[in-house]
N, C-alpha and C positions, 0 to 999 in steps of 0.2 A: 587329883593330885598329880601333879608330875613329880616324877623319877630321874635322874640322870646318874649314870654308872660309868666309872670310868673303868676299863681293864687294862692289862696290862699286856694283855692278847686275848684273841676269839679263835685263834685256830686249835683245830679238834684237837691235834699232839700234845698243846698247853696242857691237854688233860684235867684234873681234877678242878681246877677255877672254874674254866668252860665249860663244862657239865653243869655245875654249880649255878653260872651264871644263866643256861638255860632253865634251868629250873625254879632259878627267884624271877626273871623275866616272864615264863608263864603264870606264875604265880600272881605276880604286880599285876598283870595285862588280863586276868580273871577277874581283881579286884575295880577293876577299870582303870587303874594308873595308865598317865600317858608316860612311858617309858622311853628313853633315848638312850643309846650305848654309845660312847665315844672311848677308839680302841685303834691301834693299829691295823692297817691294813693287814689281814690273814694271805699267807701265799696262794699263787694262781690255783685253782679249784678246789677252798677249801670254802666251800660256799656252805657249812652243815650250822652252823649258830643260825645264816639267816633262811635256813630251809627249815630251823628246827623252831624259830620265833620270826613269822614273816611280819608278824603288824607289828614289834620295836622298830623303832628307830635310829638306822646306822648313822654315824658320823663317822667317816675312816681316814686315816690317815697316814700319812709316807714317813716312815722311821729310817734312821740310818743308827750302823750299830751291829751289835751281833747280838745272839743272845740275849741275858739279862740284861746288858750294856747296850741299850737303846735310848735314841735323843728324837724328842717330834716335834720341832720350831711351829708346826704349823697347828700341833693340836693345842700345847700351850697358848698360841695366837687364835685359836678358836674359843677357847674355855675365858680368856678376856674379854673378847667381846660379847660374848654368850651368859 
């Protein structure tokens, strides 16, 4: 089965989703789902989602925006062709 998760972020600050979301990704990836996360790129050295689930699969992407108020032209242009 494949999985595809979109978040809303993966960096560790987000807090409670990303914990969350580690935790249904090991989960899936026990069951043998092949798992893909597509998510904003997390700030420079917040590598702990794919330290903490190495065999998902990232699709990351460049947001502009602050906060809640973020726009990703590039991931909506992935999630269409995908």
């Amino acid at each position: 089965m494949k999985v595809l998760h979109i978040a809303p972020s993966i960096a560790r600050a987000y807090g409670g989703p990303t914990y969350s979301l580690a935790g249904f990704s090991i989960a899936a990836l026990g069951e043998g789902a092949e798992l893909t996360i597509a998510a904003p790129t997390p700030p420079p050295g917040d590598s702990w989602l794919t330290d903490t689930v190495p065999s998902a699969q990232l699709q990351l992407f460049r947001t502009y925006g602050r906060g809640a108020f973020l726009a990703s032209p590039s991931l909506r242009s992935w999630l269409r062709a995908n």
